[in-house]
C-alpha positions in Angstrom: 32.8 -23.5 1.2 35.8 -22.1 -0.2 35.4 -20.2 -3.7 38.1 -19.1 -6.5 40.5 -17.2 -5.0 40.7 -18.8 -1.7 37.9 -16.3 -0.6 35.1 -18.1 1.4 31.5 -17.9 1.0 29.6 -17.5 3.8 26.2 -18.6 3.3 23.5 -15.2 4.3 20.5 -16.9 5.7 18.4 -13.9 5.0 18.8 -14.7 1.8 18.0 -18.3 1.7 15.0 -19.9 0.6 13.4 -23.4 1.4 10.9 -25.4 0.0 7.1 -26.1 1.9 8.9 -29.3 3.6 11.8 -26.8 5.2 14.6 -28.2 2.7 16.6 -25.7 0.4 14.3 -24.9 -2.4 15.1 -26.6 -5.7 15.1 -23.7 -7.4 14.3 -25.1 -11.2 11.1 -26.5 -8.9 10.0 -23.5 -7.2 9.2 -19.8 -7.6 9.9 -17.9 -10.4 6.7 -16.7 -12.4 4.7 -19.8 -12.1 4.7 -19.8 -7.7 4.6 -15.6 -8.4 1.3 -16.0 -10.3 -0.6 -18.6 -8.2 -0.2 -16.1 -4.9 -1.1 -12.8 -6.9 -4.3 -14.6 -7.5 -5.2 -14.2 -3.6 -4.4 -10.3 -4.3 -7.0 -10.4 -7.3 -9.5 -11.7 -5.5 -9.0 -9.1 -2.4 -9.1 -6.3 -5.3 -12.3 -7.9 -6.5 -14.1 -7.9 -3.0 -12.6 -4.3 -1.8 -12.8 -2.5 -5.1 -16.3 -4.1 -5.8 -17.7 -2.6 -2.3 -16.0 0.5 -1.8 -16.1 1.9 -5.3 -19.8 1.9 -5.1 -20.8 1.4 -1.4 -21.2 5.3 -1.0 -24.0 4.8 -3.0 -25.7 2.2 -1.0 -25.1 4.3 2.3 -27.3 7.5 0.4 -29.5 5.8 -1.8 -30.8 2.5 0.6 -29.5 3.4 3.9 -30.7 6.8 3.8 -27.2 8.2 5.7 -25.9 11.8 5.3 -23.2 12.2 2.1 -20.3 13.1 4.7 -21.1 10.6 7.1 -21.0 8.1 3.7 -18.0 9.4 2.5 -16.5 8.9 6.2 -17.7 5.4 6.4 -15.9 4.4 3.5 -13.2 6.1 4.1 -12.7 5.0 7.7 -13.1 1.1 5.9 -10.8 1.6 3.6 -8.0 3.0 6.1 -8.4 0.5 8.3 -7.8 -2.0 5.9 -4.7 -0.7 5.0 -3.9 0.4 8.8 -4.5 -3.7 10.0 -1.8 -5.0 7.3 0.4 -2.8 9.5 0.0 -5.3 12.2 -0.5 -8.3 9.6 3.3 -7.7 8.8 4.5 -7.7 12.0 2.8 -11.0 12.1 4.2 -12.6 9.3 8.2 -11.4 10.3 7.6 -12.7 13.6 6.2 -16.0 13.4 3.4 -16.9 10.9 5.8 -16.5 7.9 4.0 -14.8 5.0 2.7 -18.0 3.2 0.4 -19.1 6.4 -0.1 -15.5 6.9 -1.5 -15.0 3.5 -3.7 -18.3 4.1 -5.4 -16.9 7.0 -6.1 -13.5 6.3 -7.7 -14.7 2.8 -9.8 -17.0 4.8 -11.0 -14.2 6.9 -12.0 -12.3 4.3 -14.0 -14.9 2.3 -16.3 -14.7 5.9 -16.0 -11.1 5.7 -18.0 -11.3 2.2 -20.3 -13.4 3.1 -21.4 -11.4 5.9 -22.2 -8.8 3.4 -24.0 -10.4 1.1 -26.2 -11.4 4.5 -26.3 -7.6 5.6 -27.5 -6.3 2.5 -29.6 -8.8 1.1 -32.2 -8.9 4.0 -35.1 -6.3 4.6 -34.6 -5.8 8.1 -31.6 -4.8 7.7 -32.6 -1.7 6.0 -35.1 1.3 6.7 -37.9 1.7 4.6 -37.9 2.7 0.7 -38.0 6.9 0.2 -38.0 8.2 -3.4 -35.4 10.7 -4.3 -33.7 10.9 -0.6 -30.9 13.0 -2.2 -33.7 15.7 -2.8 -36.1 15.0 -0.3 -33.8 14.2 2.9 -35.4 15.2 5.2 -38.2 13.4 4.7 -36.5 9.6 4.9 -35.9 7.6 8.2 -32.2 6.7 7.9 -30.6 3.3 9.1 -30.7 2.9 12.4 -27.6 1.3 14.7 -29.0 -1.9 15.0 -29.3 -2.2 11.2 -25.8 -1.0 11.1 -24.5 -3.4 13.2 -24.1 -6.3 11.2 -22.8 -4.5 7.8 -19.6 -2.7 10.0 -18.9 -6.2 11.2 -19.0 -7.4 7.9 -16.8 -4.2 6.6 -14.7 -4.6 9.6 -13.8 -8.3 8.8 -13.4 -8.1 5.4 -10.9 -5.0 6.2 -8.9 -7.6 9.0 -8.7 -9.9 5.8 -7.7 -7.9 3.2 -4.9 -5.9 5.1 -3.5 -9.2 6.3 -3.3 -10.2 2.4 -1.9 -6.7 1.5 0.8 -6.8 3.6 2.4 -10.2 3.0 1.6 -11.1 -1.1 3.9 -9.0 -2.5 6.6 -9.5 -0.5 5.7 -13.8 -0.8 5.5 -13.0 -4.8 9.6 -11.3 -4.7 10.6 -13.9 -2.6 10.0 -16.1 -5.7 13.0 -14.5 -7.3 16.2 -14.7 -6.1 17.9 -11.7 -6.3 21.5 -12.8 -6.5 20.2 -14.9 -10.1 21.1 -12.6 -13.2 18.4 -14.0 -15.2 16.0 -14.2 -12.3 17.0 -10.2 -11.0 15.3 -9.5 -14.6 12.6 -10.5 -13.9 12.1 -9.0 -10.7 12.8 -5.5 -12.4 9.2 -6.2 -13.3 7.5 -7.7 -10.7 6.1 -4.7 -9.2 4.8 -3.4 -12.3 3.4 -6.6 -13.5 2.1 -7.7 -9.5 0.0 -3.9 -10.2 -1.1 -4.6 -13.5 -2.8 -7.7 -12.5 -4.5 -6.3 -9.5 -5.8 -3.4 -11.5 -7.4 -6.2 -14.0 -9.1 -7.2 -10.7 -10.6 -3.6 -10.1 -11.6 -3.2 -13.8 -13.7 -6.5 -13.5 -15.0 -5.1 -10.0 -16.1 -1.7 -11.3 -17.4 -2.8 -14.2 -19.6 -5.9 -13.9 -20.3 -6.1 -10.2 -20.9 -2.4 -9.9 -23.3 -3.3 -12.7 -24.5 -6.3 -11.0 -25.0 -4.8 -7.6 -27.5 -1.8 -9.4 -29.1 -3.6 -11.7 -29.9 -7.2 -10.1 -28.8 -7.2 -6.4 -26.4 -6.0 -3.9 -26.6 -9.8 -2.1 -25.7 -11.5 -6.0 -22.7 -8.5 -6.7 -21.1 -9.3 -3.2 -21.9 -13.0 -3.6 -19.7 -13.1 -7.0 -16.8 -11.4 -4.8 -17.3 -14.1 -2.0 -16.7 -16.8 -4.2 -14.0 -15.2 -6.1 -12.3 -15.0 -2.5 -13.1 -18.6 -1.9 -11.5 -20.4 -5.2 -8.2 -17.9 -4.6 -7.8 -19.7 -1.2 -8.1 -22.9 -2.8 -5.6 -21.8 -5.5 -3.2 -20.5 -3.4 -3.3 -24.0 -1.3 -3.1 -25.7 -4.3 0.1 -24.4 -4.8 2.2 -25.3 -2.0 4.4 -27.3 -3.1 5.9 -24.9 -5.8 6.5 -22.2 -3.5 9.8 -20.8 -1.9 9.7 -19.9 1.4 11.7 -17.8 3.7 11.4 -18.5 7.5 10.3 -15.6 10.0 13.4 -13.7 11.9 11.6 -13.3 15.3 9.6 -9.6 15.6 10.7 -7.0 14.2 9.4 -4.5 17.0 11.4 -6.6 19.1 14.6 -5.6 17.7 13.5 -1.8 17.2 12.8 -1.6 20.8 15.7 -3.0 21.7 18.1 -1.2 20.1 16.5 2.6 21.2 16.2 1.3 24.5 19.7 0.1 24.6 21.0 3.5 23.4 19.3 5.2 25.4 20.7 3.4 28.7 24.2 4.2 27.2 23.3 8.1 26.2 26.0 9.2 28.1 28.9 6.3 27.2 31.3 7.4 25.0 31.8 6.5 21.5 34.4 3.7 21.1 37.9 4.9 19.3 36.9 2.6 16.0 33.6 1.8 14.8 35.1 -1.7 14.5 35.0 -2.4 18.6 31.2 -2.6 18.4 29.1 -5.6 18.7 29.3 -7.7 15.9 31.0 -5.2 13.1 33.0 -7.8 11.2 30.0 -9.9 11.1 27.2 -7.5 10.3 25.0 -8.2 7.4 24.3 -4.5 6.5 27.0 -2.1 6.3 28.2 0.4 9.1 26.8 4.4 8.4 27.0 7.2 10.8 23.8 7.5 10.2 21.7 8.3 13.5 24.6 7.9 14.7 23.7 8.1 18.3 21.5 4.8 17.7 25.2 3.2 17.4 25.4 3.3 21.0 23.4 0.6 21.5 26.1 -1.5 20.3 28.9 -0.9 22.6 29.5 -3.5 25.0 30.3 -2.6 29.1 34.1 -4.0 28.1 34.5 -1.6 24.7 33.4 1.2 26.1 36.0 0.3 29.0 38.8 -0.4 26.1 39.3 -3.8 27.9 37.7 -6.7 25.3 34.9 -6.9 22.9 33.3 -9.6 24.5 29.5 -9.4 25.6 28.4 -9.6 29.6 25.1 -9.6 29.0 23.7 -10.4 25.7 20.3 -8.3 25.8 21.5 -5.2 26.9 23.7 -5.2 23.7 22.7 -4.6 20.2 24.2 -5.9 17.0 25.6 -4.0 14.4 23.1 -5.3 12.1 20.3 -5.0 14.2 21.3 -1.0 15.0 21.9 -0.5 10.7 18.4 -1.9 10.4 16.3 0.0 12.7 17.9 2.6 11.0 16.8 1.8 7.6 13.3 2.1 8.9 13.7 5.4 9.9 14.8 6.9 6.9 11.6 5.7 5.1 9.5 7.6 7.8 10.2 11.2 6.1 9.1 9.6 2.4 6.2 8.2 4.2 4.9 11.0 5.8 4.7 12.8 2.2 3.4 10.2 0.4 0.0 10.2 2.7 -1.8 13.1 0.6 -1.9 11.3 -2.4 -4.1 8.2 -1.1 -6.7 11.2 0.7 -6.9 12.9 -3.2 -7.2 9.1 -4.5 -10.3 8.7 -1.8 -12.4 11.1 -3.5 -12.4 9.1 -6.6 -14.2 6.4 -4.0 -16.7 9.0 -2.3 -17.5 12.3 -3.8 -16.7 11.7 -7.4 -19.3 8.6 -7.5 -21.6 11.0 -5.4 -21.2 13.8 -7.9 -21.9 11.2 -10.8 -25.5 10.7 -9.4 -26.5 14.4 -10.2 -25.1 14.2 -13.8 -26.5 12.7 -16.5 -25.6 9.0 -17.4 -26.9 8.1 -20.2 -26.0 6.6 -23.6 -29.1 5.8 -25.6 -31.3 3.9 -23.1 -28.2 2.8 -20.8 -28.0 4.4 -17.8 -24.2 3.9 -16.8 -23.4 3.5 -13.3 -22.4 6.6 -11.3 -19.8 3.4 -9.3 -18.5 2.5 -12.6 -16.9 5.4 -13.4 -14.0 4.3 -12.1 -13.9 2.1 -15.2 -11.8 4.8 -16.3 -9.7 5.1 -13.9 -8.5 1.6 -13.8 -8.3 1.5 -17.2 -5.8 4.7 -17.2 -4.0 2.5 -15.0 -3.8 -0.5 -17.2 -2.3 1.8 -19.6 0.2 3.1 -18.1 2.0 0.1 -16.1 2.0 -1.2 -19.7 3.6 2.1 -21.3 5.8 2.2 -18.1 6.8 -1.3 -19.1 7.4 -1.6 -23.0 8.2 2.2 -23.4 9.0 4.2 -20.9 11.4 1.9 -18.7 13.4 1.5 -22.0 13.7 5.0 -23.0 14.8 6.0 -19.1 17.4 2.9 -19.7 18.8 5.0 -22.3 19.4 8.4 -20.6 20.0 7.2 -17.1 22.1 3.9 -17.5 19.6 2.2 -14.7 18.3 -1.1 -14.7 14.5 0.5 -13.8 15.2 3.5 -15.8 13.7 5.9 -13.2 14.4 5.6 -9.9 11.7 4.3 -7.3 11.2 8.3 -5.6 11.0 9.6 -9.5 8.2 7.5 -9.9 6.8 8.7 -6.6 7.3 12.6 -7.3 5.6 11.6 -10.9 2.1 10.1 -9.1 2.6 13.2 -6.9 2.2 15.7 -9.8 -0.5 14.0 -11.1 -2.9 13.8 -8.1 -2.5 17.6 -7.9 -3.6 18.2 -11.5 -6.6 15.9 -10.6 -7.8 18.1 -7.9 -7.2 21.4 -10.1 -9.3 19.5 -12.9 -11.9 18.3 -10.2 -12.4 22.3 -8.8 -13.1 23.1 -12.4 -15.5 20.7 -13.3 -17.5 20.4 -9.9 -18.0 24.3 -10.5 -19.1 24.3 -13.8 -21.7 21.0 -13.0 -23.2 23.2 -10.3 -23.3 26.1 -12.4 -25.3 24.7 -14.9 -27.9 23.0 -12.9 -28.3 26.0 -10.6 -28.1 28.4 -13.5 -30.0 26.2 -16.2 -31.7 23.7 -14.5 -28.9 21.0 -17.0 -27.4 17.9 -15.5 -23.9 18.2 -17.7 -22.3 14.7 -18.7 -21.2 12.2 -16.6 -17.7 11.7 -18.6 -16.9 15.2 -17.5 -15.5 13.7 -14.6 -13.3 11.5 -16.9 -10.0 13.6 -16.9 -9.9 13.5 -12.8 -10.3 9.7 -12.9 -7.3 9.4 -15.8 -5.1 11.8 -13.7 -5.5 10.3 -10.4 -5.3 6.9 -11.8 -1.9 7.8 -13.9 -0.6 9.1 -10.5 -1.3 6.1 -9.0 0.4 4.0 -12.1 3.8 5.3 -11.1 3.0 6.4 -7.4 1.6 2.7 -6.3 4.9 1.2 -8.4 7.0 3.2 -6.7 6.0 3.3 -3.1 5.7 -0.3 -3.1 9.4 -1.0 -4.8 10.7 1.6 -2.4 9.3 0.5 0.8 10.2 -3.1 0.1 13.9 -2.7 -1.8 14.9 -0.1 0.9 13.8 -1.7 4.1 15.6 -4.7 6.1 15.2 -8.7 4.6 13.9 -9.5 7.8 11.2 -7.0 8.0 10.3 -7.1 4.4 6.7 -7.5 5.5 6.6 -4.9 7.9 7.8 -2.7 5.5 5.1 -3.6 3.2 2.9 -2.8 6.0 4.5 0.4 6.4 3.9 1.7 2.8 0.7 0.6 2.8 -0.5 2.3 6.2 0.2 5.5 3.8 -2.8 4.5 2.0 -4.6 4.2 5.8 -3.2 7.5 6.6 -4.8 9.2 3.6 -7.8 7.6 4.1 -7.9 9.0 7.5 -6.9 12.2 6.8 -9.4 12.4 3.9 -12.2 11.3 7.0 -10.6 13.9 9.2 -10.4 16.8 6.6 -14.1 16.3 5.8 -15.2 16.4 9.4 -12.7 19.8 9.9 -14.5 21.7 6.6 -17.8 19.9 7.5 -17.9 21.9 10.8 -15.5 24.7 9.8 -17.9 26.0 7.0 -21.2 25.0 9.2 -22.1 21.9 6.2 -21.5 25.0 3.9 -19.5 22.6 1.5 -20.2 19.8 1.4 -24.0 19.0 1.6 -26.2 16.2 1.5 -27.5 18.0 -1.8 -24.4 18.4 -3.5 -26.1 21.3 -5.9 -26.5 23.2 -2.5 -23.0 23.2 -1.1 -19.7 24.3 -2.3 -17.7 21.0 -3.1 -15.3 22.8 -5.6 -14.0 24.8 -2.6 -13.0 21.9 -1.1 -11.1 20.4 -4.5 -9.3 23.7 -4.5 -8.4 23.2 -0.8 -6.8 19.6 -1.5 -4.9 21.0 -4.9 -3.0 23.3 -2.7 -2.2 20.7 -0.2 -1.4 19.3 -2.7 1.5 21.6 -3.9 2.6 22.0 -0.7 3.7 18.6 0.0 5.3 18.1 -3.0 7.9 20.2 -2.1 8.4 18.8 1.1 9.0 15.6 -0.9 11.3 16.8 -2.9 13.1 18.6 -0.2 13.3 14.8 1.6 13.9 12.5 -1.5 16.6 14.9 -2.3 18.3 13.9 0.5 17.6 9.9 0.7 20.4 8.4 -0.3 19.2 4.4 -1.9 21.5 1.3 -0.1 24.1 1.0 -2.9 24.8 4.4 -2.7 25.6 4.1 1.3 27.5 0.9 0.4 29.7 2.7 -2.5 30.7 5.7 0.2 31.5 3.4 2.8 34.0 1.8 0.0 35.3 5.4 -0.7 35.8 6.3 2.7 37.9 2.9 3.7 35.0 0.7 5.2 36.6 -2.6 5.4 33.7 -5.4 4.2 34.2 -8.6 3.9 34.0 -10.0 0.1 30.9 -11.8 0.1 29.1 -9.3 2.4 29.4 -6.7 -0.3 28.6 -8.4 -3.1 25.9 -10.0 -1.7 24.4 -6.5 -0.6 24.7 -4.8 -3.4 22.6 -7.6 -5.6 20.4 -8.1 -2.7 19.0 -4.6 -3.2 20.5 -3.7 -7.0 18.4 -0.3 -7.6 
């Protein structure tokens, strides 16, 4: 096709989107908010069913299971990082064959089975030890699950966590792919995707915290994860429902494929030499990403045996010889890998508002009037503080940022980031200070303080994770490769797995470190402030190393723009289409 100016547009099939019979998407048919909405209803429901069982599941572990409070803590932990660990693989799925619709599909369905296991677990007897009253005083004195009880609740946790990665990993990239980036109208609207795809998940975790935490203490474990189960169930049926108005993009072959490739092939030709231009590598006019010198020794993997001989560009043998696209790509992944390293510490502070902060809940008092509140729906608060600011993010902030930086988003994706970042620190300072002064005052007095002292670290943590979720997601996806889109999405949220390990592993380390000196199964015995102050100056600590490494990331326009200013001939299309492709 041959546009104004006699300049001819060359179609980008990474780009392109079909329709659920493999035809080109009508586009006034498909996507947009409508096919966006109907998909972030299988994320809802996954929020529902996680949020609804980790949030309080500590609780069930110490109080019915009678388990120690740091094997607890670990157990839900360990859950929740796998979760996020599995959509790791998930992605890789979905880029390489499944596609993220079908991907999405199956992974819901496996987590529907995963609930329903649960319900089974907890709801029968046997499946429990016997009743012991006040285990958190009187320990030693209770008979705690055995592993034949266990057995059938980790494979329930276990499934449910195979599910929900799998729909982790692939429904926010199958919601963007609903816009078309290259649309004015429709790149508008994607400005706000992320912070609208978060917005409705949190919704999700307010309803989970509030009444099936409720549910599961006050009528039944079995009836709380039942409710989740068939939440699950009707999002399947939604999200099949809506075939038809999706837009689809079709799986590039595996992305570890080309990422092993192209280190392998540089490192057979360590030791060729560079070609005279950059231009005699495989594929250069042709390349879909720009040329960098980035990593620059991955470029070897692009010279043929004739370039490298100054004879012709033409391949021998295909495999042996990457792309120039496929060497600019792999390299796109690794310059996430420093942001992602730094971005692990936030989701092990976040954990504790899962484990120890519902544990310290139970020795505080609860009660307005004659309600007791839930020590698992205290996160109320922190999903509200959530709520609240994706929405100030949205109407207020965004729109002042507009005004003093001139960008679309208003803040850039790593500002967002280095703002969650602050925030979790504060919350660990604020959770030092109040764990002390609960302890205090039951030691001292013999007074169980207020619950809704524990308020301020749930508002911090969950305004970190307003603009830290946002901006992790938005930078993982906008900054990594079309084709591994999903991957990339699995990437960002095997930080979250990562945390949650390291918040398993950190326990364990102190736990044996301090001889169970902080952290005890009566938390008025131990020393749980210590370990707050520990994570605050973590904390600190990797914030600077983030800024040290975000100061140096340079987003893809900016590569694109030097590449201009340095002489980098690129086609027409190929720059244009790049630069609205991932318009930050």
């Amino acid at each position: 096709m041959v546009m104004a100016g006699g300049v001819h547009e060359v179609e980008d099939d990474d780009l392109s989107v079909y329709d659920f019979k493999g035809q080109p998407a009508d586009k006034s048919r498909t996507g947009g908010w409508l096919g966006a909405g109907l998909i972030l209803g299988s994320e809802f429901a996954e929020r529902v069913c996680v949020m609804g069982i980790s949030m309080n599941l500590v609780t069930y572990l110490v109080g019915d299971l009678h388990l120690s409070t740091s094997k607890s803590a670990n157990i839900v932990t360990n859950f929740m990082g796998t979760l996020n660990l599995l959509a790791l693989f998930a992605g890789f799925l979905a880029d390489a064959k499944l596609g993220r619709y079908l991907t999405v599909a199956i992974f819901a369905s496996i987590t529907a089975v995963g609930v329903i296991l649960l319900t089974i677990a907890t709801t029968l007897n046997n499946m429990r030890p016997p009743e012991c009253d006040n285990y958190r005083q009187n320990h030693h004195n209770c008979i705690p699950a055995s592993g034949k009880q266990l057995v059938l609740l980790f494979i329930a946790l276990y499934t449910i966590a195979t599910g929900g990665g799998g729909i982790k990993a692939n429904v926010s990239g199958f919601g963007s792919d609903q816009f078309d980036h290259r649309d004015p109208k429709e790149e508008k609207a994607m400005i706000f995707f992320f912070n609208r795809f978060y917005f409705c998940i949190s919704i999700g975790s307010l309803f989970a915290v509030t009444v099936l935490v409720y549910v599961q203490d006050n009528v039944g474990r079995g009836w709380g994860y039942g409710v989740s189960g068939a939440t699950m169930v009707m999002a399947v049926m939604i999200l099949l429902i809506g075939t038809p108005l999706y837009r689809y993009r079709r799986p590039k072959g595996s992305p570890l494929a080309v990422i092993w490739r192209v280190v392998v092939n540089a490192w057979k030709k360590r030791y060729v030499a560079y070609p005279d231009h950059p231009s005699l590598l495989n594929e250069y006019h042709t390349s879909k990403v720009p040329y960098t010198e980035y990593f620059r020794c991955l470029n070897k993997a692009a010279i043929t045996e004739e370039t490298s001989n100054g004879t012709t560009n033409r391949i021998s043998d295909p495999s042996s010889t990457s792309t120039v696209t496929e060497v600019e790509e792999v390299k796109m992944i690794l310059k996430l890998l420093p942001i992602w390293s730094t971005c692990i510490l936030f989701w092990t502070i976040y954990s504790q508002m899962t484990t120890f902060s519902v544990e310290q809940a139970t020795y505080m008092n609860r009660n307005i009037g004659s309600f007791v509140f839930p020590s698992g729906s205290l996160s109320v608060f922190l999903f509200i503080t959530i709520l609240l600011f994706t929405s100030l993010n949205e109407k207020l902030l965004v729109p002042i940022a507009r005004r003093f930086t001139h960008n679309a988003q208003g803040i850039t994706s790593l500002q967002r980031v280095a703002v969650g970042l602050v925030f979790s620190l504060i919350a660990m300072v604020a959770s030092a200070i109040v764990e002390k002064q609960r302890r205090q005052s039951f030691v001292m007095d013999g007074n169980a303080i207020s619950a809704f002292w524990l308020v301020p670290q749930y508002f911090l943590v969950g305004a970190g994770e307003a603009f830290a979720y946002v901006g992790m997601l938005e930078f993982f996806i906008r900054e990594a490769p079309e084709r591994m889109k999903s991957m990339s999405t699995g990437l960002f949220l095997a930080t979250l797995s990562m945390g949650f390990f390291l918040s398993s592993l950190l326990v364990s380390l102190v736990d044996k470190a301090t001889n169970g000196g902080w952290i005890k199964n009566n938390l008025n015995k131990g020393r749980l402030d210590y370990f707050y102050w520990m994570l605050a100056v973590l904390g600190v600590i990797n914030f600077l190393v983030f800024l040290g490494f975000a100061s140096r990331h340079q987003y893809k326009v900016q590569r694109v723009e030097v590449k201009n200013q340095g002489g980098c001939e690129l086609d027409e299309w190929k720059e244009d289409n790049f630069k609205e492709s991932i318009n930050v």
